[in-house]
C-alpha positions as CSV (number, residue, x, y, z in Angstrom):
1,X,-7.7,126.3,116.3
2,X,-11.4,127.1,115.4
3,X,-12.9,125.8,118.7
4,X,-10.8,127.8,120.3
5,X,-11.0,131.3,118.4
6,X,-15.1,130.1,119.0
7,X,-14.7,130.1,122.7
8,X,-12.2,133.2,123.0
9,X,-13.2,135.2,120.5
10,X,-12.0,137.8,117.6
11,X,-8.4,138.6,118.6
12,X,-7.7,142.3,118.5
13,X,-4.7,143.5,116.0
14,X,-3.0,145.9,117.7
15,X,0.7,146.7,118.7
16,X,1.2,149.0,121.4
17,X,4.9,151.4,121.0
18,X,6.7,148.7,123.3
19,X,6.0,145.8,121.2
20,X,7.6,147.7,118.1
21,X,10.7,148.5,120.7
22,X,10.7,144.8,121.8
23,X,10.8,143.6,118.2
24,X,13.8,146.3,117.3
25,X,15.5,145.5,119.6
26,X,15.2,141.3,119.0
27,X,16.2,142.1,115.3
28,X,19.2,144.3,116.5
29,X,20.3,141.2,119.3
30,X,20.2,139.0,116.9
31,X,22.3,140.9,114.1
32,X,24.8,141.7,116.6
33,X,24.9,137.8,117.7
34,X,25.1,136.6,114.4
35,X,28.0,139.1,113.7
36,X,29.8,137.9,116.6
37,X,29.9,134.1,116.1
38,X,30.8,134.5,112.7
39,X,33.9,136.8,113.8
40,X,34.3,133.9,117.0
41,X,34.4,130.8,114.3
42,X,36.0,133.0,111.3
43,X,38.5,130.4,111.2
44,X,36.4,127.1,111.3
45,X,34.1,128.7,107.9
46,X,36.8,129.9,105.7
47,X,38.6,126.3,106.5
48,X,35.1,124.6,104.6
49,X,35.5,126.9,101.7
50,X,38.9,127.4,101.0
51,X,40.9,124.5,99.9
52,X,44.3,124.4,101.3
53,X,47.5,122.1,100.5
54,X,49.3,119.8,102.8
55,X,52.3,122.1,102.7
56,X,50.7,125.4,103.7
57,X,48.1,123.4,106.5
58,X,51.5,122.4,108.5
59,X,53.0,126.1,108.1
60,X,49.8,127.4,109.5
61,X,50.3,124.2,112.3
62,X,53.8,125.6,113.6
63,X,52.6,129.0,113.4
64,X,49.5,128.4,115.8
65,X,52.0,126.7,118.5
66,X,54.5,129.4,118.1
67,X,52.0,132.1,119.0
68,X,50.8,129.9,122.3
């Protein structure tokens, strides 16, 4: 990485208006993604963290075919 900071020299630090736009609105993508596979798999995460009996696991069974 030294060679080559050598050869090309000091980098300048500088961020034009667009790259603070670019990076708002890769923040904002990302939240908004995030929020969506959460709400897509809601089901799939609350089964690892809620424990369930055998009784109520078959209710919810008969349910989900009923509503198809």
């Amino acid at each position: 990485m030294h060679l080559l900071s050598s050869v090309l020299g000091k980098p300048a630090l500088y961020l034009d208006p667009g790259s603070g736009s670019f990076i708002l609105q890769v923040l904002l993508a990302a939240l908004l993604g995030g929020g969506f596979a959460i709400k897509a798999y809601w089901k799939n995460i609350k089964k690892i963290f809620v424990k369930s009996s055998p009784e109520e696991s078959d209710e919810e069974e008969e349910t989900d075919e009923d509503s198809k």
